[in-house]
C-alpha positions as CSV (number, residue, x, y, z in Angstrom):
1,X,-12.1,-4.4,-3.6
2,X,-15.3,-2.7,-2.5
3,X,-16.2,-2.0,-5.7
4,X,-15.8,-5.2,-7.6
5,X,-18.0,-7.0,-4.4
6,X,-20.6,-4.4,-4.5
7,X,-21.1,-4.7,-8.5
8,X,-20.7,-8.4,-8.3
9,X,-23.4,-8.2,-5.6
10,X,-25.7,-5.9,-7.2
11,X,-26.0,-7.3,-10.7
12,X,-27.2,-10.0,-8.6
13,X,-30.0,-8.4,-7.5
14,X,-28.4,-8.1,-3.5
15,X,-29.0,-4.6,-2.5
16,X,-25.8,-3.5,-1.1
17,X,-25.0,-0.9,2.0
18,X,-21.7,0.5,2.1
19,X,-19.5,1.6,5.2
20,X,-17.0,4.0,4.1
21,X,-14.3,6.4,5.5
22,X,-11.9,7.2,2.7
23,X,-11.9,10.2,0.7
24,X,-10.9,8.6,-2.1
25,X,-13.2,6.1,-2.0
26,X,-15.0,4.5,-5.3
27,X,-17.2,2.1,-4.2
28,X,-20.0,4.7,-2.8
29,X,-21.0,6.4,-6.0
30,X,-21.8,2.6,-7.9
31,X,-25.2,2.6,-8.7
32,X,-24.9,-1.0,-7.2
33,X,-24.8,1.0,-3.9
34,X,-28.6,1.5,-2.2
35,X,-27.2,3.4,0.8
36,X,-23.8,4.8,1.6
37,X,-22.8,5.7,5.8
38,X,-19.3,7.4,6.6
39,X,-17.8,5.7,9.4
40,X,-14.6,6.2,11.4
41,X,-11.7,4.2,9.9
42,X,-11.4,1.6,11.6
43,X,-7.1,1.5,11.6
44,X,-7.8,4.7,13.7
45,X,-11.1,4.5,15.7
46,X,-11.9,0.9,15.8
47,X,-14.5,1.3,18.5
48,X,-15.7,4.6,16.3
49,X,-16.5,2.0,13.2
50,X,-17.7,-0.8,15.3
51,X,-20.3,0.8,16.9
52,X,-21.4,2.6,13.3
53,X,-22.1,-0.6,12.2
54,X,-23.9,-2.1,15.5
55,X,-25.8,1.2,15.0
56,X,-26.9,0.2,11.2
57,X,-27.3,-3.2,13.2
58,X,-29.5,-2.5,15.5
59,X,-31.6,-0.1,13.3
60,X,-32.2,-2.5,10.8
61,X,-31.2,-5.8,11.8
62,X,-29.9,-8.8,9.8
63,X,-28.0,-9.0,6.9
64,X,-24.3,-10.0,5.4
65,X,-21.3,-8.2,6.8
66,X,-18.6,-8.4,4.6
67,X,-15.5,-6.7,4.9
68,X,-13.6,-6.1,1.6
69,X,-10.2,-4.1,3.2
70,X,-7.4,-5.4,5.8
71,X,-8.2,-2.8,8.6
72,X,-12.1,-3.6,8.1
73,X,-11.0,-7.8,8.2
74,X,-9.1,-6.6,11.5
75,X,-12.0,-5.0,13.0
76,X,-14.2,-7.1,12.2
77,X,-12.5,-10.2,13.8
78,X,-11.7,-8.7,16.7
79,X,-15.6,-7.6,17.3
80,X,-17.1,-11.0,15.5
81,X,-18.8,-12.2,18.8
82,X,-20.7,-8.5,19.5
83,X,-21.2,-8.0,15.2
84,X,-22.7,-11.1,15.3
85,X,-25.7,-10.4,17.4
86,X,-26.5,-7.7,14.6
87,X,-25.3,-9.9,11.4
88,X,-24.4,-12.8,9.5
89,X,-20.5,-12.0,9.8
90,X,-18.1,-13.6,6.6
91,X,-15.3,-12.9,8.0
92,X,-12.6,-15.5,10.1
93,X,-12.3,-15.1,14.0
94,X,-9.7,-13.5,15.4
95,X,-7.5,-16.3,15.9
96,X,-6.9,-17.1,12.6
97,X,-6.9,-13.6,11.2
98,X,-3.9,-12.8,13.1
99,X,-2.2,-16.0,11.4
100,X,-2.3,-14.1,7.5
101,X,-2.9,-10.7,8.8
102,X,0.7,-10.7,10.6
103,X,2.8,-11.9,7.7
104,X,5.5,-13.7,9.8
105,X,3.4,-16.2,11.3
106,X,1.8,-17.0,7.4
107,X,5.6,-17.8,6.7
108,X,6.5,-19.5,9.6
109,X,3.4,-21.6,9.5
110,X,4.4,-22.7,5.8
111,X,7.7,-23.2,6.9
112,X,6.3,-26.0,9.3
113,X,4.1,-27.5,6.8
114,X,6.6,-27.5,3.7
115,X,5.0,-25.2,1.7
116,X,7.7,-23.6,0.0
117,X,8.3,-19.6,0.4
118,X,11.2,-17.3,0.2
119,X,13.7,-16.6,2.9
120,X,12.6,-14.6,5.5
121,X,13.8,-12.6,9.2
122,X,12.5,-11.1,11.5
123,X,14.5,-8.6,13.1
124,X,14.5,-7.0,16.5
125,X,17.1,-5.0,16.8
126,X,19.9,-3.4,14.5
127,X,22.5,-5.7,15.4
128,X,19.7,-8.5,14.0
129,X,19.4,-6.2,10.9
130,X,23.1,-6.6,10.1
131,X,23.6,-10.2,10.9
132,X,20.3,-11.4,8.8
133,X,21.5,-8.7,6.0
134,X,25.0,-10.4,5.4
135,X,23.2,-14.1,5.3
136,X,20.5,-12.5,2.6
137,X,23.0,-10.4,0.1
138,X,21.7,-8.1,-1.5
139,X,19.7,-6.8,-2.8
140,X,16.9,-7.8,-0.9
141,X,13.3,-6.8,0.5
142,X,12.4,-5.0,3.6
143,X,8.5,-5.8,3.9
144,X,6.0,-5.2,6.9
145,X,4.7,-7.8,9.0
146,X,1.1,-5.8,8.9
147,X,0.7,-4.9,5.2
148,X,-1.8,-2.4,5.9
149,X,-0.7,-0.2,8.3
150,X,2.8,-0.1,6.8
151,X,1.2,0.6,3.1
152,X,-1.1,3.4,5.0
153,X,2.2,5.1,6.5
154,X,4.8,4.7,3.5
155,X,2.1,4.4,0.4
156,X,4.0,1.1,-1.0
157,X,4.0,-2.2,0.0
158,X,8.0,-3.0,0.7
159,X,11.5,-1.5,-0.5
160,X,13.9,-3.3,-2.3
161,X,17.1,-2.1,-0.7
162,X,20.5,-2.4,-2.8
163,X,22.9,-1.9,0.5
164,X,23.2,-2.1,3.9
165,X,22.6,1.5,4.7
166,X,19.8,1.6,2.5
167,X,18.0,-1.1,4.8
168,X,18.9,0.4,8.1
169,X,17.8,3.7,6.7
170,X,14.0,1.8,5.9
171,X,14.5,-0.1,9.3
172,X,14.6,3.2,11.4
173,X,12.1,4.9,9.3
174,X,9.5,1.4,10.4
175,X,10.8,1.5,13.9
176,X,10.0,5.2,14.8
177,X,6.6,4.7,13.4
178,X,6.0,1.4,15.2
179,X,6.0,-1.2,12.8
180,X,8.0,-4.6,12.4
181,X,9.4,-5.6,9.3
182,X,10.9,-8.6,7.8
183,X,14.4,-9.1,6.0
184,X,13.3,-11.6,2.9
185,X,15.0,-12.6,-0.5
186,X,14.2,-11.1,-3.4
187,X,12.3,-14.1,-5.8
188,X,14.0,-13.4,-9.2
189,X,11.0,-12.8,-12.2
190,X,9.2,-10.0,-14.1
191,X,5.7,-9.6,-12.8
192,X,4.1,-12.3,-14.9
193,X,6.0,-14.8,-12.5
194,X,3.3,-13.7,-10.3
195,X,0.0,-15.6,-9.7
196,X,-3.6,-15.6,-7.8
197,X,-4.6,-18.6,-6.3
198,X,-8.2,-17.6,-5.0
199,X,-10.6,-20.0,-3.3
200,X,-14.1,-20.5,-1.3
201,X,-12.9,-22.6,1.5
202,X,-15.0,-24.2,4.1
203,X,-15.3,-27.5,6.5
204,X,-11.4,-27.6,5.1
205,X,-12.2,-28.4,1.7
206,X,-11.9,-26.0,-1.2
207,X,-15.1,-25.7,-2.7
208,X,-14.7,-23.4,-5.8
209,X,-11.4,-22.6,-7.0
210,X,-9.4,-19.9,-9.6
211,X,-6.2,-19.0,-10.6
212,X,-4.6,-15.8,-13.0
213,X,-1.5,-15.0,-13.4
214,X,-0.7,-10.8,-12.8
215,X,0.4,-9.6,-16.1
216,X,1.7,-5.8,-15.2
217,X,2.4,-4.6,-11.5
218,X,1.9,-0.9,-10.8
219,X,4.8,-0.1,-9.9
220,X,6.8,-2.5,-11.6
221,X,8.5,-5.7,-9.9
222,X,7.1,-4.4,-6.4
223,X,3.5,-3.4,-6.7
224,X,0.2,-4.7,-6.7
225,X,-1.3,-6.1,-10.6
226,X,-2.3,-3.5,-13.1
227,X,-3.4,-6.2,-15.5
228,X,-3.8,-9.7,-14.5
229,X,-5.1,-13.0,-16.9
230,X,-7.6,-16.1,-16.5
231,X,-5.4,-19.0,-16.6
232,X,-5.1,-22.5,-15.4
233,X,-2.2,-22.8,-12.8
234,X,-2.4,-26.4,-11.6
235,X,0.9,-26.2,-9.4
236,X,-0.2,-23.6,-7.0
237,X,-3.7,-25.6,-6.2
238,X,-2.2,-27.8,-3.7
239,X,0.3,-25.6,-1.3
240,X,-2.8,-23.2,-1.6
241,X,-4.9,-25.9,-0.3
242,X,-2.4,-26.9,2.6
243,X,-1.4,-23.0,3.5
244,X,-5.6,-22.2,4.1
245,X,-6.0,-25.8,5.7
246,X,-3.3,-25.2,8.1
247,X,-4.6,-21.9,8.9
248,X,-8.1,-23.4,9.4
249,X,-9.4,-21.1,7.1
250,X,-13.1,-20.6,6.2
251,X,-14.3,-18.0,3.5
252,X,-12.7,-16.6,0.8
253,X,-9.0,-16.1,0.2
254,X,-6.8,-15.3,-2.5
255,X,-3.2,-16.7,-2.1
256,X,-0.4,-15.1,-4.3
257,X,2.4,-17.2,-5.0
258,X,5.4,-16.4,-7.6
259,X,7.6,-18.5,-9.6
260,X,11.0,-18.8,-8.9
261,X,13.1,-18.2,-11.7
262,X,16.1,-20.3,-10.4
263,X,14.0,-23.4,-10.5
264,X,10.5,-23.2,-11.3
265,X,9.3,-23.3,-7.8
266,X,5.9,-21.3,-7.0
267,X,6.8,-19.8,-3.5
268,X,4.2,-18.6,-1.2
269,X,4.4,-14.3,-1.1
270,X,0.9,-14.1,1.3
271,X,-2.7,-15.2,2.2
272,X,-5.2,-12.4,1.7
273,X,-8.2,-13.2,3.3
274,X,-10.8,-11.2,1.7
275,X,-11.9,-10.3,-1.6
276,X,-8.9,-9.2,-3.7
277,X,-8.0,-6.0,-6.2
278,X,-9.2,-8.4,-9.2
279,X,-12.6,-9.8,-8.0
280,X,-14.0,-8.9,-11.3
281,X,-12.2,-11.1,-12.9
282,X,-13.4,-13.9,-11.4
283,X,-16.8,-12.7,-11.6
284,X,-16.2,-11.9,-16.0
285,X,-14.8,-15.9,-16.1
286,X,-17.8,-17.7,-14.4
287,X,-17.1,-17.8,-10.7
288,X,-19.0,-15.0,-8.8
289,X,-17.2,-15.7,-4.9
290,X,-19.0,-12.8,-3.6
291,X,-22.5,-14.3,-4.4
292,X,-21.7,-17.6,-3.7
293,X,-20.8,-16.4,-0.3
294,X,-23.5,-14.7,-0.1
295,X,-25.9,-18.1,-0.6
296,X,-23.7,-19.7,1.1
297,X,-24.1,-17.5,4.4
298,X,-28.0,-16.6,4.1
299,X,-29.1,-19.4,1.7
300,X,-27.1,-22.4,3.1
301,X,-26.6,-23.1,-0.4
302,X,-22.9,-25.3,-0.7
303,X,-20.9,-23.8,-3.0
304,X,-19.6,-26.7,-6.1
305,X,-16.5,-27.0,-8.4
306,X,-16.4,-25.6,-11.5
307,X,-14.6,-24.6,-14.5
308,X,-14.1,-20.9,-15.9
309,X,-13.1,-19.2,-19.0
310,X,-9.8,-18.9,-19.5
311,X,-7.4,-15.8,-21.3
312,X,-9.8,-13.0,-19.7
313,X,-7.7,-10.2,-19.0
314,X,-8.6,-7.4,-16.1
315,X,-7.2,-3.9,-16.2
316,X,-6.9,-0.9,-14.3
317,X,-6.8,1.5,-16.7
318,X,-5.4,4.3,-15.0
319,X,-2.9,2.6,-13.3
320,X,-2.1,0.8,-16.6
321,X,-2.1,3.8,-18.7
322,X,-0.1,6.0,-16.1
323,X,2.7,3.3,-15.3
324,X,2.8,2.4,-18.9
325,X,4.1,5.7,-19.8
326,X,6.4,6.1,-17.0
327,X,7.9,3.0,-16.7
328,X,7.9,2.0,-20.5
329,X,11.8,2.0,-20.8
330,X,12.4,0.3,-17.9
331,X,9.3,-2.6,-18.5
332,X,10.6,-3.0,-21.9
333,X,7.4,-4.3,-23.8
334,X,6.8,-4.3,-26.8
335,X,3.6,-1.9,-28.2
336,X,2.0,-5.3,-28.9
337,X,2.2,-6.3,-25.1
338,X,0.4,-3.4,-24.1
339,X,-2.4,-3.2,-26.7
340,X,-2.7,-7.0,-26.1
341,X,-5.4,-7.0,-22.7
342,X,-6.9,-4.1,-24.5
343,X,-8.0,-6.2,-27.7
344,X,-8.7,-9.3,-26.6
345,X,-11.7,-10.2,-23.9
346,X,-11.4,-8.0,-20.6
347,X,-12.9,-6.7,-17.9
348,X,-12.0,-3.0,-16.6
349,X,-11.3,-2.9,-12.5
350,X,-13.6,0.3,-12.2
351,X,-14.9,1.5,-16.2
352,X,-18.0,0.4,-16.4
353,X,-20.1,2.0,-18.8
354,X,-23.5,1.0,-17.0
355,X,-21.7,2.1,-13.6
356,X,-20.1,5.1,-14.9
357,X,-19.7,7.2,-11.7
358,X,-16.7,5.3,-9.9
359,X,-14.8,5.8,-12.9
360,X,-15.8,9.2,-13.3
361,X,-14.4,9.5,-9.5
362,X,-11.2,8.3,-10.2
363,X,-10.9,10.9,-13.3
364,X,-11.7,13.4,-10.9
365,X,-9.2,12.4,-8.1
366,X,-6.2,12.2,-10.1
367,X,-7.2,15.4,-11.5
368,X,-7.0,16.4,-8.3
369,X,-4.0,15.1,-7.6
370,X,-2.2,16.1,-10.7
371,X,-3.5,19.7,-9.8
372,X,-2.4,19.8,-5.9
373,X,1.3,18.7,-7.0
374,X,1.7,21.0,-10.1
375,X,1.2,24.0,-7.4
376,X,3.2,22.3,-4.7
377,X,6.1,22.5,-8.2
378,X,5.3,25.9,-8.2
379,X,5.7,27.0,-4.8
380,X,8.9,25.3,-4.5
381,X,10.0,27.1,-7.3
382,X,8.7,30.2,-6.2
383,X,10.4,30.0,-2.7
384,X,13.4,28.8,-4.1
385,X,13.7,32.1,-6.5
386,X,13.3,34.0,-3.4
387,X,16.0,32.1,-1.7
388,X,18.2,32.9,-4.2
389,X,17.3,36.5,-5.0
390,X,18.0,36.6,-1.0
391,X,21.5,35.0,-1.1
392,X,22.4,37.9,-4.3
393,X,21.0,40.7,-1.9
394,X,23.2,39.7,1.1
395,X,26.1,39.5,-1.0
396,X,25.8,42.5,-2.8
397,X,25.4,44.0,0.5
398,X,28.8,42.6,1.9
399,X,30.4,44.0,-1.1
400,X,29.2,47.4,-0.6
């Protein structure tokens, strides 16, 4: 998400300063990047990364404070009333941060207002686990309440559970680290039934609107879009419009809903309110949201409707080529559906031939990566040999 702003920003001409704390981080090596500070990360040391930036703040004053990941949102809304003595914050208070941040009080609030959405608990206890799990069936989802700090401690975004020991298995596991999770249906559809509804929202109006639908997940079914297209998606405009009303949103969101394939229905999965995975594709099809927030916040210039190229694909590449291969049995696509985003217009999530070094990152990482497991492999192996050449020693010795 960092990346897309920061090149939407600085093609723009806005000189942008990055706050940063993962190692893995992209968006500091863009040459859209004037100056890059490592602070504490916020999910751990969110006094450490407040006072970094009241630091900058202080130092150099002014400017736009945007914060382009959940923990950074979090932080940021919590400390809005201090940041704001340093910067022009776009970011929501606190109050209604909580409401999209803590997925059970997005659904409960849709819930109230009609907007359709799948079938959700909330358990508290074990008992609760096994009465919710026999009205559900299976199989169904266990997902966090806090996206975030679930994805940070299990490195996906919810199980699909076939059984019942299977979910109280995941339910411990969340409960010994300290997290809440919800018991929700699964909504039946391959990833295309999935779709963005993003918006620039203020004064309760919805003043510049687009919608894609996610083309490839990575992983399949359960992950977050690998590919995504530009398309018109009329039915999802108005719950989007009534789910950010009744929140009393103000920024930028982007809503994912997905169709139903029982009857057709969009149904609300969550309210992201910051910049999403696929702001470039936004951006490639006419409507920049970072830099008409920007104006927006420094200029007071009002954001207007407009239209925007449709059948513009985005792609993670590396995500696309990796689950491509490992999943192609499974996705069942034809070679035509994957070459497709590659030969017709696109936009690439981080290869950018004029911003070649995040890319050049990435390379690097999963190099890395690759590396650090293949010797992991071998050290297993290695111990396990001498495991076994152990076991034959005892036992030749008991024979003797």
């Amino acid at each position: 998400m960092g990346l897309g702003v920061s090149r939407a920003l600085g093609k723009m001409g806005v000189p942008v300063v990055m706050f940063h704390y993962p190692e893995r981080d992209l968006a500091r090596v863009s040459r859209y990047v004037v100056e890059s500070i490592e602070s504490p990360n916020p999910e751990h040391d969110e006094d450490g990364f407040v006072q970094k930036l009241v630091e900058y703040g202080t130092r150099r004053g002014g400017g736009l404070l945007m914060p382009t990941s959940d923990e950074t949102v979090v932080a940021v809304a919590r400390n809005k009333a201090l940041l704001k003595q340093h910067f022009t914050v776009a970011c929501p208070d606190w109050a209604v941060t909580q409401q999209f941040i803590d997925k059970k009080h997005t659904y409960a609030l849709a819930d109230a207002i009609g907007v359709p959405a799948p079938k959700t608990f909330v358990p508290n206890s074990l008992e609760e686990v096994e009465e919710r799990a026999h009205l559900l069936g299976f199989p169904c989802l266990v997902k966090p309440s806090t996206g975030h700090l679930f994805y940070t401690r299990f490195k996906r975004k919810m199980f699909p559970v076939d059984n019942l020991d299977e979910l109280v298995e995941v339910y411990r596991q969340a409960a010994q680290a300290g997290l809440q999770v919800m018991l929700q249906e699964i909504i039946p559809g391959d990833d295309s039934h999935g779709v963005n509804y993003n918006a620039y929202v203020w004064d309760g109006r919805a003043l510049a609107e687009f919608t894609a639908r996610k083309v490839r997940n990575a992983p399949p079914w359960y992950g977050s879009p690998r590919v995504a297209i530009s398309e018109e998606i009329s039915e999802v405009i108005e719950p989007g419009r009534r789910i950010l009303q009744a929140l009393q949103f103000a920024g930028f969101a982007c809503t994912e809903f997905k169709k139903d394939a029982r009857d057709g229905v969009y149904k609300l999965m969550e309210v992201n309110g910051r910049h999403n995975l696929s702001t470039l594709l936004a951006v490639t099809c006419g409507i920049n949201f970072p830099w008409l927030e920007y104006r927006h916040h420094i200029c007071g210039e009002v954001p207007s409707p407009r239209d925007f190229r449709k059948g513009v694909y985005w792609i993670d590449i590396t995500r696309d080529v990796g689950y491509s291969l490992k999943y192609a049995r499974k996705e069942r696509y034809s070679i035509a559906d994957y070459l497709r985003p590659y030969l017709k217009p696109h936009v690439f999530a981080i290869l950018d031939f004029r911003d070649p070094k995040p890319f050049i990152r990435r390379i690097m990482l999963l190099l890395g990566q690759g590396l650090r497991q293949g010797l992991n492999r071998l050290h297993l192996r290695r111990v396990n040999l001498r495991g076994v050449r152990l076991l034959r020693s005892t036992q030749d010795l008991k024979k003797r």
